[in-house]
C-alpha positions as CSV (number, residue, x, y, z in Angstrom):
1,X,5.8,30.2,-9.9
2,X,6.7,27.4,-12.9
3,X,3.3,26.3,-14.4
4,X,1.9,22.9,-14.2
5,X,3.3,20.5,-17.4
6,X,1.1,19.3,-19.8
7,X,1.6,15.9,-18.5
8,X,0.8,16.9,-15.3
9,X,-2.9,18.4,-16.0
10,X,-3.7,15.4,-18.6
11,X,-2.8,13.0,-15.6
12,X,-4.8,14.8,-13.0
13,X,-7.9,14.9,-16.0
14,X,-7.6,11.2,-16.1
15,X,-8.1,11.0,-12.3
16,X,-10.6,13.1,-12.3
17,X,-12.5,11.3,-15.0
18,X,-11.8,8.4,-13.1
19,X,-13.7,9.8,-9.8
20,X,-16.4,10.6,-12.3
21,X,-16.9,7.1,-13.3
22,X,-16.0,5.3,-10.5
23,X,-18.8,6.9,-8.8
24,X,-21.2,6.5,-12.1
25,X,-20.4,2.8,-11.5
26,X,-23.1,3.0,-8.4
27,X,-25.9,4.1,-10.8
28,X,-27.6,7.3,-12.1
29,X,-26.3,10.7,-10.6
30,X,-26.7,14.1,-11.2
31,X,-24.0,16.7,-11.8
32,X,-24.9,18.2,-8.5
33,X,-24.2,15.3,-7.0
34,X,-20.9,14.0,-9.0
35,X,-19.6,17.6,-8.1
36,X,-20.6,16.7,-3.7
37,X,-19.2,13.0,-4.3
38,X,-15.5,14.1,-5.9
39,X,-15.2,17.4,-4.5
40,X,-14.7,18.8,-8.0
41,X,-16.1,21.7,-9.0
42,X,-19.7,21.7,-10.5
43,X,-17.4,23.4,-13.6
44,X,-14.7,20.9,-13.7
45,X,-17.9,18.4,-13.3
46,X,-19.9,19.4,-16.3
47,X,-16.6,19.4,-18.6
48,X,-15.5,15.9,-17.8
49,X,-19.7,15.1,-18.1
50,X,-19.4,16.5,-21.5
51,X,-16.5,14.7,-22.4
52,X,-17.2,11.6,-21.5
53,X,-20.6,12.2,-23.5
54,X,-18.8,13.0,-26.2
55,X,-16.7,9.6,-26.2
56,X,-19.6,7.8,-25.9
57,X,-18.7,6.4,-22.6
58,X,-21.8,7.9,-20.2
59,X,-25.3,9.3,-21.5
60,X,-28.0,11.6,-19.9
61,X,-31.2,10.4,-18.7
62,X,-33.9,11.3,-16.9
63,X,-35.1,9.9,-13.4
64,X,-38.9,10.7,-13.0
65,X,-39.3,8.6,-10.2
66,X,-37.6,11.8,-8.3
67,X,-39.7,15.2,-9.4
68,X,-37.4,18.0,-9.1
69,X,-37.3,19.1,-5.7
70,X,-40.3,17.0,-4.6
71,X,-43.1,18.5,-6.3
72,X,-44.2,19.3,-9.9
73,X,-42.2,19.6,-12.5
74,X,-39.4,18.2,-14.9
75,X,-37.8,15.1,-13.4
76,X,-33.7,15.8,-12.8
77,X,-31.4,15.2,-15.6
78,X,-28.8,12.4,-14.5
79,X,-25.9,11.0,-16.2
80,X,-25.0,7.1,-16.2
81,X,-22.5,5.2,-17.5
82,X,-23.4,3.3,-21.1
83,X,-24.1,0.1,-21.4
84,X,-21.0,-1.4,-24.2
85,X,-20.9,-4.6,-25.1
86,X,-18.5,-7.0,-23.2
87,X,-17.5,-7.3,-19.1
88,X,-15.3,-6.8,-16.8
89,X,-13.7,-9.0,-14.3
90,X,-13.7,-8.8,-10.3
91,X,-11.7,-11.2,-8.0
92,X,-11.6,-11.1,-4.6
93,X,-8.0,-12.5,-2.8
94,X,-8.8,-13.1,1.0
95,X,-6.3,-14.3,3.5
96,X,-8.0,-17.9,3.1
97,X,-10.7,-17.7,0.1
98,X,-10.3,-16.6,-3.7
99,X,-13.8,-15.5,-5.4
100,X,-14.4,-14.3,-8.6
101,X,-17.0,-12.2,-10.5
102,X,-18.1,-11.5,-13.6
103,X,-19.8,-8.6,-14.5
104,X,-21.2,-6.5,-17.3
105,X,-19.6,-2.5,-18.3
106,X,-22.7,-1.3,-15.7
107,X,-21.9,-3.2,-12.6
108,X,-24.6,-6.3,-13.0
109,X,-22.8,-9.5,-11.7
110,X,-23.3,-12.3,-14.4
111,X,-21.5,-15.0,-12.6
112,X,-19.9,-15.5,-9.3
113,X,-17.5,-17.9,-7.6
114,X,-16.2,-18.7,-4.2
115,X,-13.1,-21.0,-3.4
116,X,-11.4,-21.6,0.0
117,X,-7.9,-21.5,-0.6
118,X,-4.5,-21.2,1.4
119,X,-3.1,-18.0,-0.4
120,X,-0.7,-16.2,2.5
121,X,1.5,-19.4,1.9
122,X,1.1,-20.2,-1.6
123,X,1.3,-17.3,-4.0
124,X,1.5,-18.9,-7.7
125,X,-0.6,-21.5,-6.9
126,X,-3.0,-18.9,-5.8
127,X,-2.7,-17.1,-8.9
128,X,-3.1,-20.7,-10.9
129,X,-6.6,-21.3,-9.2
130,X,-7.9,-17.7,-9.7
131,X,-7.2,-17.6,-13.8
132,X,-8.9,-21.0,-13.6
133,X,-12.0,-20.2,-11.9
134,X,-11.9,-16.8,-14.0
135,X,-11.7,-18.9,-17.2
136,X,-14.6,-21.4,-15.8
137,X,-16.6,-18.2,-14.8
138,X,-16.0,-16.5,-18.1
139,X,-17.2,-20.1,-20.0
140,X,-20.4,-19.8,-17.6
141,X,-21.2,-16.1,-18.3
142,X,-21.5,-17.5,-22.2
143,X,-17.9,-14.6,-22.8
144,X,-15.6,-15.1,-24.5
145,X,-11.9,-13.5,-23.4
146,X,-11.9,-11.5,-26.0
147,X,-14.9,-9.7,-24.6
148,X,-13.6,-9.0,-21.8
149,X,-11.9,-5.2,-21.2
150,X,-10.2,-5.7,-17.7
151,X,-9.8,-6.7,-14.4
152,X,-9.7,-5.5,-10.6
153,X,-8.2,-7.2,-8.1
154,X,-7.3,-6.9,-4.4
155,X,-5.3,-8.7,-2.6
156,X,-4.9,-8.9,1.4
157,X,-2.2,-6.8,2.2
158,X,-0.2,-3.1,1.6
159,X,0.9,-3.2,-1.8
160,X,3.6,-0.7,-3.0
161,X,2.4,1.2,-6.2
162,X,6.2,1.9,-7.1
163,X,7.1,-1.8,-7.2
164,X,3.3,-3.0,-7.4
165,X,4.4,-6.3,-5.0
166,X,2.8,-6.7,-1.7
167,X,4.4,-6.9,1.5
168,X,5.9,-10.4,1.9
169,X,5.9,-9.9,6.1
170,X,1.9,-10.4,5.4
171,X,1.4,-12.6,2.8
172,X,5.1,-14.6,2.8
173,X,4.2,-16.9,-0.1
174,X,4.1,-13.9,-2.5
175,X,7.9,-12.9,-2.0
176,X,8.9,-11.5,-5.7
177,X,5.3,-11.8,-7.0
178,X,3.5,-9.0,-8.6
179,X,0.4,-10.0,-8.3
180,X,-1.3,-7.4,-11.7
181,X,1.3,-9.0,-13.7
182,X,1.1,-12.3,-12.6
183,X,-2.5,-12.6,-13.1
184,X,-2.2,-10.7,-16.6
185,X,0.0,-13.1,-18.0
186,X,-2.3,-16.1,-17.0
187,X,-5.6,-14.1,-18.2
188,X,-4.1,-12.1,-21.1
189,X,-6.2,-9.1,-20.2
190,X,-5.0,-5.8,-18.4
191,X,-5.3,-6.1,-14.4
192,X,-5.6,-3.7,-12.1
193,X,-4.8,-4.3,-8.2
194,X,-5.2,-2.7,-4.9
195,X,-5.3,-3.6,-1.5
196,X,-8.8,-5.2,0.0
197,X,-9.8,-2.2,2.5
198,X,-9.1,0.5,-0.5
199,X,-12.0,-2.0,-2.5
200,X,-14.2,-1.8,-0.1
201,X,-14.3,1.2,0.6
202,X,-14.9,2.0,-2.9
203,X,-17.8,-0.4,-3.4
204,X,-19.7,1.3,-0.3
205,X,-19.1,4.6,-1.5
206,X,-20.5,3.5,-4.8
207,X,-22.7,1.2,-3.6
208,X,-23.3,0.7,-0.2
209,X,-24.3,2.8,2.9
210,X,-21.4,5.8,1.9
211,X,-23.0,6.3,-1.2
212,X,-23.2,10.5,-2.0
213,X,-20.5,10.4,1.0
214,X,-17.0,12.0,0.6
215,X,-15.5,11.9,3.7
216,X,-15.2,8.5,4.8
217,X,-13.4,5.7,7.0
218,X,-14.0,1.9,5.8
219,X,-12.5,-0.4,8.5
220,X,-12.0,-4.1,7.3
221,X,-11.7,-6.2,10.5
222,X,-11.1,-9.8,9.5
223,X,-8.0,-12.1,9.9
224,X,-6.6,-8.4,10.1
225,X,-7.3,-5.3,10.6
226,X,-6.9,-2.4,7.5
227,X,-8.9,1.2,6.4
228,X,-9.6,2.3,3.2
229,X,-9.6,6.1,3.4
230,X,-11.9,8.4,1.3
231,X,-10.7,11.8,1.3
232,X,-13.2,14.4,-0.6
233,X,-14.4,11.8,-2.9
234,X,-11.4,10.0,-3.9
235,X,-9.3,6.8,-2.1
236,X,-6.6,8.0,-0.7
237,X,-3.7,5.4,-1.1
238,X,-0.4,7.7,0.2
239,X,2.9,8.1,-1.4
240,X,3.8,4.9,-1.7
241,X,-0.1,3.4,-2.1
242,X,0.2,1.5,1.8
243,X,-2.1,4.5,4.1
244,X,-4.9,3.1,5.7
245,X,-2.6,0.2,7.6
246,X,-4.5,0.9,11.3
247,X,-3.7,-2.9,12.1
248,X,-0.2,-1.8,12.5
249,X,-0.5,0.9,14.5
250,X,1.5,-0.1,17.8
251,X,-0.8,-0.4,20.6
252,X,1.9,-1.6,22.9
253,X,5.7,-1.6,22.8
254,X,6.0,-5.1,24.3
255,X,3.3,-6.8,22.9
256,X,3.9,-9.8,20.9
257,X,5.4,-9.5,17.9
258,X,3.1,-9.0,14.7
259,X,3.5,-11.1,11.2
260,X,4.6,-7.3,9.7
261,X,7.6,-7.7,12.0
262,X,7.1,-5.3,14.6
263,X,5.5,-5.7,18.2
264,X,2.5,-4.9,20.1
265,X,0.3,-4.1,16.9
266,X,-3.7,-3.2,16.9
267,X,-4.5,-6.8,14.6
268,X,-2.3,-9.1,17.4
269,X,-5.3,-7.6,19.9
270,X,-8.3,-7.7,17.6
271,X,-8.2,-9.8,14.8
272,X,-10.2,-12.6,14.6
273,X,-7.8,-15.5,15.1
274,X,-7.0,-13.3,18.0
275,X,-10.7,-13.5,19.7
276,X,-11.6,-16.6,18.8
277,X,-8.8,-17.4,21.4
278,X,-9.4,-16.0,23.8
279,X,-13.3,-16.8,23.8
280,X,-12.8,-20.4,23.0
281,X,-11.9,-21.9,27.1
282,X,-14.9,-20.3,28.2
283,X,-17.2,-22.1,25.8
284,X,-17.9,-26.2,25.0
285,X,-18.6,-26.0,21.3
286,X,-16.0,-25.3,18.7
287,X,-16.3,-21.1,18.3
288,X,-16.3,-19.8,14.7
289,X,-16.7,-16.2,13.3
290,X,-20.2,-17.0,12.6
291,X,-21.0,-18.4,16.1
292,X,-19.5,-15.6,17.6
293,X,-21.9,-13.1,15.8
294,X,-24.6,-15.6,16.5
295,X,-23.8,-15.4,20.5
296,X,-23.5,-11.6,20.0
297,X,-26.6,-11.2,18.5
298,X,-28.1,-13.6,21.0
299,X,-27.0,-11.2,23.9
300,X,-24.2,-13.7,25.2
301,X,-22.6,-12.0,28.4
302,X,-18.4,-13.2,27.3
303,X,-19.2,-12.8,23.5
304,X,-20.1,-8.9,24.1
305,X,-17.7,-8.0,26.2
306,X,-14.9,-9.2,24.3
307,X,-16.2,-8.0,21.1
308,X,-17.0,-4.2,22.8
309,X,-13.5,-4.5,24.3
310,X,-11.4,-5.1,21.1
311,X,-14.4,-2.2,19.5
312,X,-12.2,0.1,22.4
313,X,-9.2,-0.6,21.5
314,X,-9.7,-0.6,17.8
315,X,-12.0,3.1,18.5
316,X,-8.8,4.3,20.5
317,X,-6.9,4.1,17.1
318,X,-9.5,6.0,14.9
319,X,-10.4,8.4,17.5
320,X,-6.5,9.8,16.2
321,X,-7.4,9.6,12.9
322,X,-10.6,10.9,12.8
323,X,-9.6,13.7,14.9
324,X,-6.8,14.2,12.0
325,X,-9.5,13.8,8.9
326,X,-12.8,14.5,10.0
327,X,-14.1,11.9,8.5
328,X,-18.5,11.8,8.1
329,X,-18.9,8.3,8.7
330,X,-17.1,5.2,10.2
331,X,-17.7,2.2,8.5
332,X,-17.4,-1.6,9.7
333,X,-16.3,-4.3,7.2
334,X,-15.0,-8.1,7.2
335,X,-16.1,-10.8,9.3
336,X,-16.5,-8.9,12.4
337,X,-18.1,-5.9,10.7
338,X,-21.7,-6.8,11.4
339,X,-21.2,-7.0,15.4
340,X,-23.3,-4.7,17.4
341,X,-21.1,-4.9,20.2
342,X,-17.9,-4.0,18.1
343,X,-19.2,-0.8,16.7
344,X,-20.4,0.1,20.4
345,X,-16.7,0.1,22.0
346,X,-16.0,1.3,18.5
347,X,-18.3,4.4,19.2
348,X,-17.2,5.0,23.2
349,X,-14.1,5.0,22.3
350,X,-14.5,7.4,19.1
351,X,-16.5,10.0,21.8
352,X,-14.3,9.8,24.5
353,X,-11.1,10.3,22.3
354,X,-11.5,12.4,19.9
355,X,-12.0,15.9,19.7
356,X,-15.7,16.8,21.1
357,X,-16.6,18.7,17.7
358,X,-15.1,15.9,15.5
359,X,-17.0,12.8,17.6
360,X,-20.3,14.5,17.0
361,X,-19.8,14.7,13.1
362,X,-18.5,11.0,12.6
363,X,-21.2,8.4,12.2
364,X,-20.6,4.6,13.3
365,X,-22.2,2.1,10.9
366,X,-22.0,-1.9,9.7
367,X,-21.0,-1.6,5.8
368,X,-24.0,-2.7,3.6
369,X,-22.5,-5.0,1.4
370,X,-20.9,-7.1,3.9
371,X,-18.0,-9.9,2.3
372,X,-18.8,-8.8,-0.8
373,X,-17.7,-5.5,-0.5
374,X,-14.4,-6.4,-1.8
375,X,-15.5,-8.1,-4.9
376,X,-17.6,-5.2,-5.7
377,X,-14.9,-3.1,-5.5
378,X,-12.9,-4.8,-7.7
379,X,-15.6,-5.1,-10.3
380,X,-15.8,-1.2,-9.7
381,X,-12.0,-0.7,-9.7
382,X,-12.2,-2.5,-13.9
383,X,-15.2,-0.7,-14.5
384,X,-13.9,2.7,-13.7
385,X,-10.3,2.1,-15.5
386,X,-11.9,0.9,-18.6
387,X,-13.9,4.1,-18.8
388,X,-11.2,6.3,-18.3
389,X,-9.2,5.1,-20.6
């Protein structure tokens, strides 16, 4: 059997390290823990600890709020990130909002921005309005560029990681637009991209209601529908960085035909455009996402059923893939993620689906960050590059 290359252990090192810090990024944690979250090794754990000590990039501390094991005695030894001078940037691309973040080398936000903008149809001029409320955030945060080490960004759509442009059938103002580069050249500071669902995902894990979690399902259900899939600690992005596209499954061969270009997909059923639609003749006043969890909340007879409806036909999809992954919890992101009714049908479904054994091991849940998930995750996504190098 040939032996791994050099290459190949330093790059799996490096993605480890990153798991390490990604997760540090959340706060304080102890090797123990590190080792559950990444489903590394306490072993591999403590050597990537040490030599990210060593490099100055994490310390040890001690938490005596939390006495080991509940009762007397020393307090745990936990490792956290340092605190370096400069910050990282986050920014935020939504179907029809840009926001912005600025953050210190720990996670603190400094400054924050929020712009409604037409991006699926206007990709540079996009890009134009997000260096400029970067540079006007940057200016209000008292940085200067050259403090700043990075930025993440996701965008709202599959984005290839061999050609790093995102799939134009989505977003068909971006056609021949990378959107790292493009947002590089305008900042002049390395950029790191991924997809919106894969950020939000992270920032729960880190720092929402996955945190400690390594098994789990974040479902974004917005103007689309995506999952960002955590696999033993770790996104999982696929071969050519697109898994996690559940809007697209096809729910019906002659259903109408879906902005990817296919017909009958799960978003043309459940997305929000979608329900606001069909809602809207039943009601006098003008429906928005808001209203709609308003009238949910509020126990409204339509609202409810067509929100536990499209949670049935979305469940019907993740019963598959949680019977494929096992996942320990389901969470609920986007506009819609908050509905009670949604993650009911969500949960039917999910029990009367998948396998018995499976059902009884996922939990349901609303994310705990809400629509700032995604920013979170790409001030999480800088952070955790930055540390690793």
């Amino acid at each position: 059997m040939t032996a791994p290359s050099t290459g190949s252990l330093e790059r799996l090192r490096t993605a480890n390290r990153r798991a390490v810090t990604s997760l540090l990024s959340g706060g304080p944690m102890s090797r123990a823990d590190l080792a559950r979250g990444t489903g590394l090794s306490r072993t591999t754990v403590s050597s990537l600890v040490a030599e990210l000590i060593d490099g100055g990039l994490v310390t040890e501390t001690t938490d005596k709020a939390r006495p080991h094991k509940g009762g007397s005695g020393r307090p745990p030894v936990l490792v956290t990130l340092s605190a370096p001078s400069g910050g990282v940037v986050g920014v935020d691309v939504g179907h029809r909002h840009v926001r912005v973040a600025v953050a210190n080398r720990t996670g603190h936000v400094l400054v924050e921005d929020c712009a409604t903008v037409d991006v699926d149809t206007h990709g540079a001029d996009t890009l134009d309005r997000t260096a400029a409320m970067v540079r006007a955030a940057l200016r209000t945060a008292g940085l200067e560029r050259s403090e700043v080490h990075a930025a993440g960004m996701c965008v709202p759509a599959p984005l290839d990681r061999r050609s790093s442009r995102v799939s134009t059938g989505i977003l068909p103002g971006w056609r021949e637009l990378s959107p790292g580069e493009e947002l590089q050249r305008r900042l002049g500071l390395p950029v790191y991209v991924d997809n919106d669902a894969n950020l939000g995902a992270l920032a729960e894990v880190e720092r929402g209601a996955a945190r400690g979690l390594a098994d789990v399902l974040y479902v974004k259900v917005a103007s689309g529908v995506g999952a960002g899939i955590v696999l033993g600690g770790r996104l999982h992005r696929g071969t050519s960085g697109i898994a996690g596209e559940l809007g697209h499954v096809q729910v019906g061969e002659d259903g109408p035909i879906c902005r990817c270009g296919n017909r009958g997909c799960l978003e043309t059923l459940v997305s929000a455009p979608r329900l606001l639609h069909v809602l809207q003749p039943a009601y006098d006043e003008e429906l928005d996402v808001e209203r709609v969890l308003e009238l949910d909340d509020d126990g409204d007879a339509g609202v409810r059923r067509v929100l536990s409806d499209a949670g049935r036909t979305v469940g019907r999809a993740l019963a598959d893939l949680c019977n494929a992954l096992n996942p320990e919890m389901v969470l609920l992101g986007g506009s819609l993620g908050t509905s009670s009714s949604l993650a009911v049908g969500i949960r039917a479904s999910i029990d009367r689906y998948a396998q018995p054994d499976t059902a009884a091991a996922v939990r349901v849940a609303a994310g705990r960050l809400g629509d700032r998930a995604e920013i979170v995750g790409a001030v999480s996504l800088a952070i955790a590059r930055v540390a690793a190098g």
